[in-house]
N, C-alpha and C positions, 0 to 999 in steps of 0.2 A: 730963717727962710719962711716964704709963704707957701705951706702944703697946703694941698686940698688931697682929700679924702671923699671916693667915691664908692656907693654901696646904692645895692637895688633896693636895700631898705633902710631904715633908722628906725632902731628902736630902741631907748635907754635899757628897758626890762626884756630885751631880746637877750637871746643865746645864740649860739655856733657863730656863723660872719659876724651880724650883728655885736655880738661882743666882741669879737677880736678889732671890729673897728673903735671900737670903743676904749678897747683898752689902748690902741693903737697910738691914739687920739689922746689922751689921757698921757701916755710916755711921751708923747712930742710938743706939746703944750710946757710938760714940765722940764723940758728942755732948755724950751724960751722960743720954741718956733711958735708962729704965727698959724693956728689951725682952721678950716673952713670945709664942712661937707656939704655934700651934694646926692641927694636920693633920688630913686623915681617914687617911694614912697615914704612918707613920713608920718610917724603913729603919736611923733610926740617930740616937741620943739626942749629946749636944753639953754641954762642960761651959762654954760662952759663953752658951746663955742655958735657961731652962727651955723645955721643948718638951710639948707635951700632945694626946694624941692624943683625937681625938673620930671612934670609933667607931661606926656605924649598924648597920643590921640588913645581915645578906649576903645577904639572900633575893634578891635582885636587884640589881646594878648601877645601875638608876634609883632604883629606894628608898633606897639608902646614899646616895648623891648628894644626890637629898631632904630628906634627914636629917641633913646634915652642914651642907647647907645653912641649913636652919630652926637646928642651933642652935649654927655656930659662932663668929656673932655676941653672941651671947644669954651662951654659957657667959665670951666672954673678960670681958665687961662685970661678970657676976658676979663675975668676980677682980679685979675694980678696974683694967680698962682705961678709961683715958680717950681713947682713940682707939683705933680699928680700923682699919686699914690692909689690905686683903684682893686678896689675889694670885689667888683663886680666885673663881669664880661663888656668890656666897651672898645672901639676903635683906637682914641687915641689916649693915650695914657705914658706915661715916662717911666712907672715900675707898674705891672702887672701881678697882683697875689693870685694866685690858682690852687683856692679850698680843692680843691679837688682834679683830676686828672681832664685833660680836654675831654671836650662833648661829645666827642665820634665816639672817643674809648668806651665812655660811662653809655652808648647806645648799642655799643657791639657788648659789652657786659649784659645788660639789660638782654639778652637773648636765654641765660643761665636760668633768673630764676622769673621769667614773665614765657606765658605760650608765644606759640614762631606767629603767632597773626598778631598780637599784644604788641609783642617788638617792633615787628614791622609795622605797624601802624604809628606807633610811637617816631618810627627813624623817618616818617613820612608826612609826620606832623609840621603844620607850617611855623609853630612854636618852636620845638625843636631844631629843622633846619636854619631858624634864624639863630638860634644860638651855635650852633657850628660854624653859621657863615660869619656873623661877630665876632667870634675866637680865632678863625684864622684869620682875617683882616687885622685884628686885635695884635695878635704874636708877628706879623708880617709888618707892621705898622714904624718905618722907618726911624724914627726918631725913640724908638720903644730903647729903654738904658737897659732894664734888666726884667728879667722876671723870677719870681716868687713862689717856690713850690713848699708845701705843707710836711712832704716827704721826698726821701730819695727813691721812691717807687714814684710819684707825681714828677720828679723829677725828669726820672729816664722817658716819661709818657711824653712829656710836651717836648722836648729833644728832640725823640722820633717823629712825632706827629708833625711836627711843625718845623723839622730842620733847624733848629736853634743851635748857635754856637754852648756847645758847655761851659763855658766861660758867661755865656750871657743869661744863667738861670742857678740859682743859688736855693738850697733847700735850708728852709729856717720852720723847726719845729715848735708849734704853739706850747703857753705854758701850761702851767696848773695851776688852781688856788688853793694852796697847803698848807693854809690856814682854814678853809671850810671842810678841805677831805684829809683825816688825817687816822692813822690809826685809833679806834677806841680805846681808853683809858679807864673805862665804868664795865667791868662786864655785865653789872645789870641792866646798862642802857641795851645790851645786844640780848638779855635776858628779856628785856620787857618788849624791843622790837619782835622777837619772833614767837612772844605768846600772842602780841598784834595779831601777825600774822598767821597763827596755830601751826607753827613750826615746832618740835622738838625739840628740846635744848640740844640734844646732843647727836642729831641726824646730820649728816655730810651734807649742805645747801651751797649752789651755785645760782650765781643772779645771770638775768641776762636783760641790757637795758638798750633798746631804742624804738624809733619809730620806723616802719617797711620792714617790716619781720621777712618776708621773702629776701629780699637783698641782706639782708644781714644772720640769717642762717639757720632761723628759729628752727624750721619744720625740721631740718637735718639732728637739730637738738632732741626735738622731741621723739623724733625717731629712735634716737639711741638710749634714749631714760630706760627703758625697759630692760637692758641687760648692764646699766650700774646698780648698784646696792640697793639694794631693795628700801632701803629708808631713805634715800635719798631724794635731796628736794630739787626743785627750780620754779626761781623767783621773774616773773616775765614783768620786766618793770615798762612800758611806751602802748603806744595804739599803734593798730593796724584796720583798714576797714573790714580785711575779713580777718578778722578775730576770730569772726563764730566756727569758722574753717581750722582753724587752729586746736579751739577745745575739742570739737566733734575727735578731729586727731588724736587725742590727748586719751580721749576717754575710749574710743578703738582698742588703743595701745595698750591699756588698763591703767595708765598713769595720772588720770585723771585729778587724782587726790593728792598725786607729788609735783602736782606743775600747776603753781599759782599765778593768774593771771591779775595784774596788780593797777592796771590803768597807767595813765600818764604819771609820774613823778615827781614831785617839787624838793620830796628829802631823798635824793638818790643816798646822800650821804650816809644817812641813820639806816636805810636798805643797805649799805655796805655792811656795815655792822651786824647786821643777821648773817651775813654770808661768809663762807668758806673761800670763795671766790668768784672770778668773773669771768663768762662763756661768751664769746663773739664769733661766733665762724660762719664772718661775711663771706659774701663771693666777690664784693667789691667797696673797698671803704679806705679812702686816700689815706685817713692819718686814723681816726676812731679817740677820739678825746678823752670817750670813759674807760679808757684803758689805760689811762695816766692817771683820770682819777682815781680808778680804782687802786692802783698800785699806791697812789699817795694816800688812801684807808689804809693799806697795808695787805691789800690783797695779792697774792697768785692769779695772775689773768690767762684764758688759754682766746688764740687770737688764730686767724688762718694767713698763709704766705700774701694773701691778696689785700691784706690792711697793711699800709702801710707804720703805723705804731707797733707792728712787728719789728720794724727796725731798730727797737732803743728799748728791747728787752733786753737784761740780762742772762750769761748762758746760764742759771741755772733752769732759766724760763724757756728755753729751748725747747725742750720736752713735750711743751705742752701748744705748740706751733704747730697748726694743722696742715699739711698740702692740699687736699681736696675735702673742703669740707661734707660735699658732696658721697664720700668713702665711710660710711655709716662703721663701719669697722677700726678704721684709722680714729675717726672722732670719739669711737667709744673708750679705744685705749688711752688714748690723751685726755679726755675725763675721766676716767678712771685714778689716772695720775695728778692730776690735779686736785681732786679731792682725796685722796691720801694725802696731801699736805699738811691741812685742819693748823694752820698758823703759822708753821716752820719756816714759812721766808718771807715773813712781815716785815722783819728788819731791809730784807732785800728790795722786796718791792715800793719801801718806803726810799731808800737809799736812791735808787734809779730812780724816782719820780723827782726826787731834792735838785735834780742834776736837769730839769724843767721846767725852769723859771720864770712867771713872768719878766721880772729882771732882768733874765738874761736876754730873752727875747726884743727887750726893748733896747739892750745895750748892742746887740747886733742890726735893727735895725737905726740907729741912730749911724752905726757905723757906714751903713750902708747909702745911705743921705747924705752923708758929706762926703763922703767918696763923688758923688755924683756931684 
């Protein structure tokens, strides 16, 4: 078949969408299907498949959005796509993937950890209301086969929000690369990462990795460092622009000297390796990717009911599943217990991540294309 593959961006050396289209792209190619994408921006052309960039007007950021959306459905078809497959918010499209839960939900979220004039300025934004109004024209869009959730939490979201038959929205969880995150085999490599980092050898350390530390539960973290173990570390691996808000906290708390702030990431992998485990207690996070990696190092993750990568833990990982991250008491006992582990369910959380395949992912969407 001729797919086209649509994405607001292309980037070979990207992450999160970007790579999942790419990987995407990569499994359907070696299929034998016929592949073709379509950007609004392109960082860098590819001799694996044609890439075609669909350009809008720059007068505004919602305008181009707009306009990439009305017509990058439209342009692939005129090239002789017989499937659209679209990674990005657009009109028309035949399978729709939805990284994340619809726009309204992630704007009514956005009220948790942003001030009530912050939000509302945000839900007020012409940027934003264009991406609402593209998603539900999107999901509403007659000839739409199927859509594509990250999670069954993303799942139940666009169901509700958009009346969708359950029949017409299927949850396919991304893989891992477990060949790059895999448990350590050298304890010196985890010896010499965390004299890097002037960690202990033998202090209780949990990492905690992304970018929007508010939306993903930092300050609730660093809240509660104060009544774990007094040796105990945290590893703050991404950016945030107020960072400096973060330390000031930190050093308040007296925890200053056990919460490392480590900048953006390239070896999250070898940062696994120093740690005990991984702390995510978002308030909002459709699927959280480094919760698979992490487990495919071999760690214990503690994750909150509102990620949906909660759903493909095992029960021994229960425990360590937050309700409100927000519950500085709740989150200290669940770290607490997660760093009492210090190794004991490496086999486990290596086991469950095995069971998160690229592979598999590509053998479910293959099935899913010729169904249609």
């Amino acid at each position: 078949m001729r797919i086209a593959l649509i994405g607001r961006r292309f980037d070979p050396g990207g992450g999160g969408t970007e790579r999942d289209l790419i990987i995407t792209a990569e499994i359907l190619a070696r299929a034998g299907h016929e592949v073709s994408i379509y950007a609004n921006e392109v960082r860098a052309q590819t001799p694996q498949w044609p890439v075609q960039h669909i350009a809008g007007p720059s007068i505004s950021r919602a305008l181009e959005l707009w306009w990439f959306a009305h017509r990058a459905g439209a342009v692939a078809c005129r090239k002789g796509a017989e499937i659209v497959l679209s990674f990005a918010r657009i009109i028309a499209a035949d399978v729709l993937r939805s990284g994340g839960a619809a726009h309204s939900s992630y704007l009514r979220a956005a009220r948790r950890w942003r001030s009530r004039a912050a939000a509302e300025a945000m839900r007020l934004s012409p940027y934003h209301c264009v991406q609402v109004a593209i998603e539900r024209r999107g999901f509403a869009f007659q000839h739409l086969k199927k859509a594509i959730a990250v999670s069954d939490l993303v799942r139940t979201d666009l169901i509700e929000t958009f009346a969708l038959e359950p029949s017409k929205v299927m949850t396919l969880y991304n893989g891992v690369d477990l060949e790059r995150f895999r448990p350590p085999t050298d304890r010196a490599v985890c010896a010499r990462v965390r004299r890097e980092l002037e960690i202990p050898e033998d202090a209780p350390t949990a990492v905690f990795v992304g970018n929007g530390f508010a939306r993903k539960g930092l300050r609730f973290l660093i809240e509660a460092w104060p009544a774990l173990d007094a040796n105990a570390h945290l590893l703050v691996a991404g950016a945030d622009r107020a960072i400096a808000g973060y330390r000031r906290l930190a050093r308040r708390l007296g925890v200053a000297g056990r919460v490392h702030f480590l900048g953006p990431q390239g070896r999250v992998d070898q940062i696994f390796a120093a740690a005990d485990g991984l702390a995510l207690p978002s308030l909002f996070e459709p699927f959280g990717n480094v919760i698979m990696e992490a487990m495919a190092s071999g760690l214990p993750v503690l994750c909150s009911t509102a990620c949906g990568a909660a759903e493909t833990l095992p029960q021994d990982f229960r425990e360590f599943v937050v309700s409100d991250p927000a519950d500085i008491g709740e989150l200290t006992r669940r770290m607490k217990a997660l760093l009492s582990v210090r190794g004991d369910l490496a086999g486990v959380a290596r086991a469950t991540a095995e069971q998160f395949t690229w592979e598999r992912y590509g053998r479910e969407v293959l099935v899913l294309l010729e169904r249609l």
